[in-house]
TORDRENDREN-144343 format. One record per residue (C-alpha): residue in one letter; x, y, z negated. Coordinates in Angstrom, 2 decimals, always signed. Example, Ala and Ser with C-alpha at 12.3 -4.5 7.8 and 13.67 -1.06 7.14 Angstrom:
BEGIN
<'A' <+12.30 -4.50 -7.80>>
<'S' <+13.67 -1.06 -7.14>>
***
This chain:
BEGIN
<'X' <+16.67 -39.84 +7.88>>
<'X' <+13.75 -42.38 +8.68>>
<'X' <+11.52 -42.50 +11.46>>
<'X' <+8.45 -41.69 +9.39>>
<'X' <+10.50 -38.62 +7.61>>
<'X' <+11.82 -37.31 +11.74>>
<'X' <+7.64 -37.71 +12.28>>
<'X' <+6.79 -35.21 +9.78>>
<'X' <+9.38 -32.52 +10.18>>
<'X' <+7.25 -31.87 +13.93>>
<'X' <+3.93 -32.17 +12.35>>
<'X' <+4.53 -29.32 +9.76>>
<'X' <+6.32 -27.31 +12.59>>
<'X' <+3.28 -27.59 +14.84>>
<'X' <+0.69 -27.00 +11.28>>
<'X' <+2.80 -23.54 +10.72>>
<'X' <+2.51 -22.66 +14.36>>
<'X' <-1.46 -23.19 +14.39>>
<'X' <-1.44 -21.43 +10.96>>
<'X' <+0.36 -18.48 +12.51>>
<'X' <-1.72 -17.76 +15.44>>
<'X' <-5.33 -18.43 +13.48>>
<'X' <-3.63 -15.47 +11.14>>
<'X' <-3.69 -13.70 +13.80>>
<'X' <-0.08 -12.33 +16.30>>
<'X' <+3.33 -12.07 +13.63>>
<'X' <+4.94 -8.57 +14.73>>
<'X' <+8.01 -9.44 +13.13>>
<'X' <+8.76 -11.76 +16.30>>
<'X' <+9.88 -8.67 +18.08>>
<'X' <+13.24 -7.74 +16.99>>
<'X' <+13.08 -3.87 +16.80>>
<'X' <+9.94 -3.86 +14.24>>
<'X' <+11.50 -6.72 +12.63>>
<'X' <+14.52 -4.46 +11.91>>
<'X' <+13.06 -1.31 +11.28>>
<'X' <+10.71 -3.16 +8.23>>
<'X' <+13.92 -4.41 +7.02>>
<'X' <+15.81 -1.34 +6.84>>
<'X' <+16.60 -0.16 +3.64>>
<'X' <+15.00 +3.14 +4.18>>
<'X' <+11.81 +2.12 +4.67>>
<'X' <+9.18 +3.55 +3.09>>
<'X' <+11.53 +5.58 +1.16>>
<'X' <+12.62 +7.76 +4.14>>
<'X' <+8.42 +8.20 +4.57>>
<'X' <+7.47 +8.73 +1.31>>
<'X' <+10.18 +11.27 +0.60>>
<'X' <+8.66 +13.05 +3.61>>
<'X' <+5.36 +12.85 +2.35>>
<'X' <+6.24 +13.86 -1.25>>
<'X' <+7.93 +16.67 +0.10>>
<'X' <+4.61 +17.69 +2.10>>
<'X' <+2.23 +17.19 -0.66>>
<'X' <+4.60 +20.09 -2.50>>
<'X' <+4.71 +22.31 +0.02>>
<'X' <+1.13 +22.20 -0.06>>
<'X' <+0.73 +22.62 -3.59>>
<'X' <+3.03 +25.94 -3.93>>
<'X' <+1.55 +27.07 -1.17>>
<'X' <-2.29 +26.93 -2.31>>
<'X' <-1.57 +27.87 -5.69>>
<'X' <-3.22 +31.00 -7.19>>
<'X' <-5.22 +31.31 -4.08>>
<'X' <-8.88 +32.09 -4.40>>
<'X' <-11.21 +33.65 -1.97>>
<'X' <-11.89 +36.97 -1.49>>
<'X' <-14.85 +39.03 -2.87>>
<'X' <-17.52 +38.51 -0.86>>
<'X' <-16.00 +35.91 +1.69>>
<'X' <-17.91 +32.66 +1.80>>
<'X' <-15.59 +29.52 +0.31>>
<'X' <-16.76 +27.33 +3.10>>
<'X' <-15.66 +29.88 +5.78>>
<'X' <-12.16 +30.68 +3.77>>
<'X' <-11.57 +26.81 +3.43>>
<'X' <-11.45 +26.82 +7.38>>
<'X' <-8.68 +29.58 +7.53>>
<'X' <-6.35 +27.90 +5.04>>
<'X' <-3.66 +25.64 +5.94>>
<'X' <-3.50 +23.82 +2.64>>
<'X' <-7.12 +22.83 +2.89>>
<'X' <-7.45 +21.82 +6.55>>
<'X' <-4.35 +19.58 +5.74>>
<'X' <-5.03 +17.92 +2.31>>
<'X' <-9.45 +17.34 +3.07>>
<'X' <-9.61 +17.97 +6.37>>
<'X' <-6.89 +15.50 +8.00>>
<'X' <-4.97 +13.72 +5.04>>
<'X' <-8.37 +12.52 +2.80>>
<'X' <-10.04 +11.17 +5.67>>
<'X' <-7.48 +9.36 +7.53>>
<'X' <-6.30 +7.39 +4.51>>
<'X' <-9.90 +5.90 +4.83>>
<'X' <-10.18 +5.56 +8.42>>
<'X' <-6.68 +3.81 +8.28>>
<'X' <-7.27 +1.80 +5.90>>
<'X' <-10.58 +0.02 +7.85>>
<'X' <-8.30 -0.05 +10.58>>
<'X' <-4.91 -1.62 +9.79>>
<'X' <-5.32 -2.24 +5.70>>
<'X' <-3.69 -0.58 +2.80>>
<'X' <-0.47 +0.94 +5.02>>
<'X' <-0.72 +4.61 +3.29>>
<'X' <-0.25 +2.50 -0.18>>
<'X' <+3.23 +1.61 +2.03>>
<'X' <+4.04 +5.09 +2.27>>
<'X' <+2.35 +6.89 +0.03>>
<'X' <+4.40 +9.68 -2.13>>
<'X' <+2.70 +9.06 -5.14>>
<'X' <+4.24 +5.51 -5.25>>
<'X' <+7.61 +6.52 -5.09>>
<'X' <+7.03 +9.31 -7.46>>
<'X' <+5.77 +6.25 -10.05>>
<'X' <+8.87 +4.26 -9.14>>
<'X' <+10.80 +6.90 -9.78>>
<'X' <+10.05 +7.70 -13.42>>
<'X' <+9.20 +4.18 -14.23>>
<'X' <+12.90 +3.31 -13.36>>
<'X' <+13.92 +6.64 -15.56>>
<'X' <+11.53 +5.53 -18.43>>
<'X' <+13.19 +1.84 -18.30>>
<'X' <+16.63 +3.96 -18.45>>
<'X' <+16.14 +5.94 -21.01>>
<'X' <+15.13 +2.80 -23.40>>
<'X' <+11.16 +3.68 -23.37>>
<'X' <+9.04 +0.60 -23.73>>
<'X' <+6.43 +0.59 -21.02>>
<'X' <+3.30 -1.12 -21.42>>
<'X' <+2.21 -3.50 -19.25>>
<'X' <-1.67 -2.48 -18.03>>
<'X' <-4.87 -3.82 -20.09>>
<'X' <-7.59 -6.37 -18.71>>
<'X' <-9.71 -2.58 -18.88>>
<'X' <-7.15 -0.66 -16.72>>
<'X' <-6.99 -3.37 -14.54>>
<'X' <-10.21 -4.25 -14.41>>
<'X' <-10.78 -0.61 -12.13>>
<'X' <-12.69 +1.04 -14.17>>
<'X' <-10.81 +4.13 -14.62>>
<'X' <-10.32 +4.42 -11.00>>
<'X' <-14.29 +4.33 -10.84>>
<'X' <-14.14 +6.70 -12.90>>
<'X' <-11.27 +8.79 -11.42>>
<'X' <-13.26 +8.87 -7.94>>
<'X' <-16.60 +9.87 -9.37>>
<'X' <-14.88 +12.81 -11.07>>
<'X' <-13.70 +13.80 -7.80>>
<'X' <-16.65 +13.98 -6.26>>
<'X' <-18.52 +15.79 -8.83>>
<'X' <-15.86 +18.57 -8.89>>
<'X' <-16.03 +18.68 -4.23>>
<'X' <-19.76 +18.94 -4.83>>
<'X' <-20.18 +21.11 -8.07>>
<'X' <-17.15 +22.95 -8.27>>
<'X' <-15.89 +23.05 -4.22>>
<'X' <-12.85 +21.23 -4.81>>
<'X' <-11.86 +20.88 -0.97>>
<'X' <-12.83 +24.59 -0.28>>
<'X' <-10.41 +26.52 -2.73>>
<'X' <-6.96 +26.50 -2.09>>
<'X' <-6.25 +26.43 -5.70>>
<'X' <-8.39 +24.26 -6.83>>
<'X' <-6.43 +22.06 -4.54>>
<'X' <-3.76 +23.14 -5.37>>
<'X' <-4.57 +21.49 -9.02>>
<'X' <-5.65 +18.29 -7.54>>
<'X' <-2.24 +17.95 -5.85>>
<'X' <-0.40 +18.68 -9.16>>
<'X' <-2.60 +16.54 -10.91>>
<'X' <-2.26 +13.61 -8.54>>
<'X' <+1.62 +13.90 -8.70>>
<'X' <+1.61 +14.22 -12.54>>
<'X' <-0.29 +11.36 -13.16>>
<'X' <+1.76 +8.97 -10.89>>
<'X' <+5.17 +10.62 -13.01>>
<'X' <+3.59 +10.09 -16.52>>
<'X' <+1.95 +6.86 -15.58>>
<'X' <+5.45 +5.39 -14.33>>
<'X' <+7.14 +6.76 -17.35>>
<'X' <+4.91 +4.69 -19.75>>
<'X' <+4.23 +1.70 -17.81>>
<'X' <+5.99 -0.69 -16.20>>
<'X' <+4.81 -2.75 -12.82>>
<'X' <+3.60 -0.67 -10.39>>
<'X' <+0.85 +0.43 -13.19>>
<'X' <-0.26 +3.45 -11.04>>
<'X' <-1.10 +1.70 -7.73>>
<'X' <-2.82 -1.20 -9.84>>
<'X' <-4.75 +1.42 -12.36>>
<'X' <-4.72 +4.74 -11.86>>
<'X' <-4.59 +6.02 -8.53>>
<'X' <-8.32 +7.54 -7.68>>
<'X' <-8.41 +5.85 -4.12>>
<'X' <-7.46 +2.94 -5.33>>
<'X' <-10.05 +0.69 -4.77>>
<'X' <-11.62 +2.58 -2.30>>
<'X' <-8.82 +1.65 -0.50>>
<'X' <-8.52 -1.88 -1.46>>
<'X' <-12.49 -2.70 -0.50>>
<'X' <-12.08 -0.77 +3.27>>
<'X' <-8.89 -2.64 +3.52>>
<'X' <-9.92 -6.17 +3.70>>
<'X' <-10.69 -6.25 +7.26>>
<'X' <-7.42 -4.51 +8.02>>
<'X' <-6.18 -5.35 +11.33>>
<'X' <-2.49 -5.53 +9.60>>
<'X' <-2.17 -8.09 +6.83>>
<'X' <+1.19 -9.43 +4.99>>
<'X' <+0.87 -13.79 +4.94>>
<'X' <+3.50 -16.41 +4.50>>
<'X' <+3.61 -18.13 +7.88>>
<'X' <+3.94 -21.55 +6.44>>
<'X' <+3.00 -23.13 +3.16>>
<'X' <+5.07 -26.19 +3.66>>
<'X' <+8.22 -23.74 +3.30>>
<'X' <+6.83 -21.59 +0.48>>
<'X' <+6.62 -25.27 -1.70>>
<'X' <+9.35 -26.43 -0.86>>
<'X' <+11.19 -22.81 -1.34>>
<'X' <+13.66 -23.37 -4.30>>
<'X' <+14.30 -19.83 -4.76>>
<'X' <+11.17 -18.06 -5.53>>
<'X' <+12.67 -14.77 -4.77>>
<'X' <+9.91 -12.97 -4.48>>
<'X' <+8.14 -13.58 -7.75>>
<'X' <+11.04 -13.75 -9.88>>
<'X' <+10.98 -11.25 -12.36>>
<'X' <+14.88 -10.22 -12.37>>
<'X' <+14.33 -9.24 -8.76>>
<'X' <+11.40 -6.74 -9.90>>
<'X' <+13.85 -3.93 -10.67>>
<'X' <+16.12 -3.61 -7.72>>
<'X' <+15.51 -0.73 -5.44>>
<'X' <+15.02 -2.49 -2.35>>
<'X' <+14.34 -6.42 -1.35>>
<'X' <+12.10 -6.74 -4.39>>
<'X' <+9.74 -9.45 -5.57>>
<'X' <+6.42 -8.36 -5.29>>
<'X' <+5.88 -4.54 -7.43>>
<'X' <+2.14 -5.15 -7.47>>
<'X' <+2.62 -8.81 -9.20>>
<'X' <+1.22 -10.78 -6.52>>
<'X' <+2.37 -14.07 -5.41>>
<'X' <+3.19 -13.37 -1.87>>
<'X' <+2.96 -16.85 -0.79>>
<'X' <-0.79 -17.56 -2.30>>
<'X' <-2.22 -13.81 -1.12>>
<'X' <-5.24 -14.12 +1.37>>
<'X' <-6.73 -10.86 +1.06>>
<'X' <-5.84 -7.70 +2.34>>
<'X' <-7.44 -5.65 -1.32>>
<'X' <-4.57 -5.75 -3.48>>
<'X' <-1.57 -6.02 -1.34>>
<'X' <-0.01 -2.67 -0.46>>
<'X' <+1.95 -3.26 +3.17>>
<'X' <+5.58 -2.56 +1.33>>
<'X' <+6.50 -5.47 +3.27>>
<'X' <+9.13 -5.89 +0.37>>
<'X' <+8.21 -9.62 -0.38>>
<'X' <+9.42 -9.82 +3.73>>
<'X' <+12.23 -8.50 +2.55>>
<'X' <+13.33 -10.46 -0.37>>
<'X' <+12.18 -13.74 +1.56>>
<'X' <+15.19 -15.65 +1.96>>
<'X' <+14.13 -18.58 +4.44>>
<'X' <+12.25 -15.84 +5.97>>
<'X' <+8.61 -17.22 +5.72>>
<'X' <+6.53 -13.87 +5.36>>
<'X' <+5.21 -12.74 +8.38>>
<'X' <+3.11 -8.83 +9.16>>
<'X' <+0.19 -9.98 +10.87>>
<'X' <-1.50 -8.37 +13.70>>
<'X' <-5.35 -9.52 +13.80>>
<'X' <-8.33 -9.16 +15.16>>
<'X' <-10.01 -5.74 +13.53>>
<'X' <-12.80 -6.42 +10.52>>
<'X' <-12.24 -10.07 +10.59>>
<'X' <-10.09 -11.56 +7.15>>
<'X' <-8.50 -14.43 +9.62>>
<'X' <-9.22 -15.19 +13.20>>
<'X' <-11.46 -18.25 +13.59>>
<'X' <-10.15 -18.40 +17.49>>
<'X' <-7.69 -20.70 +18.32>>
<'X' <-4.15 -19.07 +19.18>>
<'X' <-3.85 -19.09 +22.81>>
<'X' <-7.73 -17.49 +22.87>>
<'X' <-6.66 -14.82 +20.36>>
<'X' <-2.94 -13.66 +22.62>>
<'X' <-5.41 -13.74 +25.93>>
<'X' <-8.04 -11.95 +24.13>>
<'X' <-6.32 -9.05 +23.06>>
<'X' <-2.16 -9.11 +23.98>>
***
């Protein structure tokens, strides 16, 4: 090896170190999250947990309406299904979504529910479509939410239990058919109702998913994480959403399934913690791990 080629192996170290710390502090240094978000359980051990939840509370707010004479608002307050589904769940997937970006999209049931039949559908011979421009465009998810909140305004969605009760149902069978018939992640990318929503109070997400070095993405020979053969395996995937892992810069479209980490032979992808509401730190490193480790 030269002397000018030993002079730039340093100077792209030191250019992936500053690129690290103006993304803000990589949690995968510490060993135990580093093997917990490589476990093969995870999110599947979460979003098992969470599908079985949203069932229980389906079954158990079905057929239930208020009483004669009892006020819906007041009978909303005394049911479990409803202080659970609009009174804790709805709002905290907003509020964590400003706060640490799209991480109930990494554990959400309705995901794995997609997977699921999408993997069934591709078993069973079915040829899934692959979504439109329209689809993906968002503008069924527009839609989606609007209907929402027409029916919690006009028809007291979050107030009778089995009206949510049919929401639940209805969110579940959606993801099923939706995997059945398309292919790619189609739900998360152009069905689910919070999808955007999501996405857009997401971007100044305090957790983000970044390769920690261009140099080593280029020069990666592998591609693992884009490939398309890797697309179908149940764990260690290339990207499900169709993202490039190595070019993302935005926390709106990537989901936190932290399976591009996975996949990442050389082991490039970091899960960055960063300042809150800011898309990438502006401060220099050792400002940023006095500022706020």
């Amino acid at each position: 090896m030269s002397t000018s080629e030993l002079q730039v192996v340093p100077i792209r170290q030191a250019e992936a170190i500053s690129r690290q710390e103006r993304q803000g502090y990589d949690l995968l240094r510490f060993r135990p999250i580093k093997a917990f978000v490589r476990w093969r359980g995870f999110p599947y051990v979460f979003q098992t947990a969470l599908l079985a939840f949203f069932v229980f509370m389906a079954v158990l707010a079905w057929g239930l309406y208020p009483p004669e004479g009892v006020n819906d608002k007041l009978f909303a307050k005394t049911h479990l299904a409803n202080l659970l589904v609009w009174g804790l769940w709805w709002p905290a997937m907003v509020w964590t979504a400003v706060l640490f970006g799209r991480v109930w999209c990494a554990v959400c049931p309705l995901e794995l529910v997609a997977n699921i039949t999408e993997r069934l559908g591709r078993a069973l011979g079915v040829k899934q479509r692959v979504l439109g421009k329209w689809l993906r465009s968002g503008a069924l998810i527009v839609g989606l939410y609007a209907l929402i909140q027409m029916l919690v305004a006009g028809a007291s969605l979050h107030r009778t239990p089995a009206y949510t009760s049919l929401f639940l149902w209805g969110l579940l069978a959606t993801a099923a058919l939706t995997g059945f018939f398309f292919r790619d992640r189609a739900f998360c990318r152009g069905f689910c109702p919070v999808g955007l929503l999501l996405g857009t109070y997401g971007r100044g997400g305090m957790l983000a998913v970044r390769s920690t070095s261009k140099d080593q993405c280029g020069d990666c020979t592998g591609k693992d994480c884009v490939r398309a053969c890797n697309r179908t395996k149940l764990d260690a995937r290339s990207c499900p959403s169709l993202l490039n892992p190595a070019r993302v810069n935005r926390n709106a479209d990537c989901l936190v399934c932290v399976q591009c980490v996975k996949v990442c032979q050389p082991e490039n992808m970091g899960l960055f913690l960063r300042r809150p509401f800011h898309p990438v730190s502006s401060m220099p490193g050792v400002a940023w791990r006095s500022r706020w480790l």
